[in-house]
C-alpha positions in Angstrom: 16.3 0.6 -16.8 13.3 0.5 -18.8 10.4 3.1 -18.6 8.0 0.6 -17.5 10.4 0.5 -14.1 11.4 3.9 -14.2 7.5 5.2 -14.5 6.6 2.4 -11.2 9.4 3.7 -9.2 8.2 7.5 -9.6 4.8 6.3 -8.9 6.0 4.2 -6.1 7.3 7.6 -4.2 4.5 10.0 -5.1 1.9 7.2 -4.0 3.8 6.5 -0.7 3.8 10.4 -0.1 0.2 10.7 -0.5 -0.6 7.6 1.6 1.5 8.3 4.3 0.0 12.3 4.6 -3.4 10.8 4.1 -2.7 8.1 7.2 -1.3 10.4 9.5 -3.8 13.6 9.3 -7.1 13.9 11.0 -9.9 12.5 9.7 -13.1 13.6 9.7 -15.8 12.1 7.4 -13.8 10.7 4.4 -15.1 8.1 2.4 -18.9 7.2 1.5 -19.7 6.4 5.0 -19.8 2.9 4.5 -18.9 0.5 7.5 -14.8 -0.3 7.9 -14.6 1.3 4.2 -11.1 2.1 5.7 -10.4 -1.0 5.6 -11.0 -1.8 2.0 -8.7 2.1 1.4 -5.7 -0.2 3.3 -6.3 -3.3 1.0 -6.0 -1.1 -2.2 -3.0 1.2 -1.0 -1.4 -1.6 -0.2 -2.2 -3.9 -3.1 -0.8 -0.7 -5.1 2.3 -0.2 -3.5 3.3 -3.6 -3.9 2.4 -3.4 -7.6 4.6 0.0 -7.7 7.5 -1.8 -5.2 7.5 -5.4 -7.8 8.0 -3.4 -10.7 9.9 -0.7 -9.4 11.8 -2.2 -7.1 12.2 -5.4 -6.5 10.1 -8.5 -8.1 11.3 -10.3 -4.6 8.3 -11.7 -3.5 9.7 -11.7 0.8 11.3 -8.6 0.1 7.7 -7.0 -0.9 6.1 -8.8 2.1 8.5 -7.6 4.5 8.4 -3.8 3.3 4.9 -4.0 3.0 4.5 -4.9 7.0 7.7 -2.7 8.1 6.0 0.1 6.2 1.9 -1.1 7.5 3.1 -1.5 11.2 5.2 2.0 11.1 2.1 4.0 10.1 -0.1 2.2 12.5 2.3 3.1 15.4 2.8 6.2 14.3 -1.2 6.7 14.3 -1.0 5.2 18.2 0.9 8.0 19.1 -1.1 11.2 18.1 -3.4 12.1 19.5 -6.4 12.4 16.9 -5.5 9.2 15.6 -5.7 5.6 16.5 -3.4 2.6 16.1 -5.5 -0.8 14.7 -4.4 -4.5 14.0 -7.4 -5.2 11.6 -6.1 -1.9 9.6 -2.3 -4.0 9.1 -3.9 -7.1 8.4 -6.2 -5.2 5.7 -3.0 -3.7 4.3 -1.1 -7.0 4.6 -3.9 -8.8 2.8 -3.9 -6.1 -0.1 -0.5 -6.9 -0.6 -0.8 -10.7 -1.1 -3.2 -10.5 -3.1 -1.1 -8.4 -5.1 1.2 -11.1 -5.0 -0.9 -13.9 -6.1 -2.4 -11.7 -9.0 1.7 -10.3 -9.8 2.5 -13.0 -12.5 -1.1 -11.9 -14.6 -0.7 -8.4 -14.3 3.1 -8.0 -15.1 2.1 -9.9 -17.9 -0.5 -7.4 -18.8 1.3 -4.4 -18.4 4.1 -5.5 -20.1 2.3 -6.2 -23.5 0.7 -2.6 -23.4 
């Protein structure tokens, strides 16, 4: 296993950690107050756990898909059901888009990293 791996799959768990706690707690005010800026937090969480997954995980390109919208769809039922907290389709299809364009940009950025 190389360090590159080992470092994304560490980071893959911490980030997942933080995500989750920060998608199921109540929120009051966080973020710049800019319209649907939650929107553009679920396009980069997601975009960065698929890079994490890809290079921790598995480079599978369906596999990250799938875990990508298991994972998305869990935490937006999970918001449906408390009661300070709201389940949204445009929030899974901001996450799901994050992490195709993660995909599309994958090839580059391995690339990248790798020659660091």
């Amino acid at each position: 296993m190389t360090k590159f791996r080992l470092t994304s799959q560490v980071l893959l768990a911490i980030f997942t950690t933080i995500a989750t706690y920060y998608f199921l707690v109540p929120i009051d005010n966080i973020g710049p107050g800019i319209p649907h800026f939650d929107k553009f937090a679920h396009f980069i969480v997601f975009f960065s756990l698929s890079f994490f997954f890809m290079n921790g995980v598995s480079e599978n390109v369906k596999t990250t898909l799938i875990v990508a919208l298991v994972y998305g769809a869990t935490i937006e039922l999970l918001q449906g059901s408390l009661p300070y907290r709201s389940a949204s389709l445009p929030d899974l299809i901001a996450d799901m888009v994050g992490a195709i364009a993660y995909l599309l940009l994958h090839p580059k950025l391995l690339a990248f990293f790798k020659a660091k």
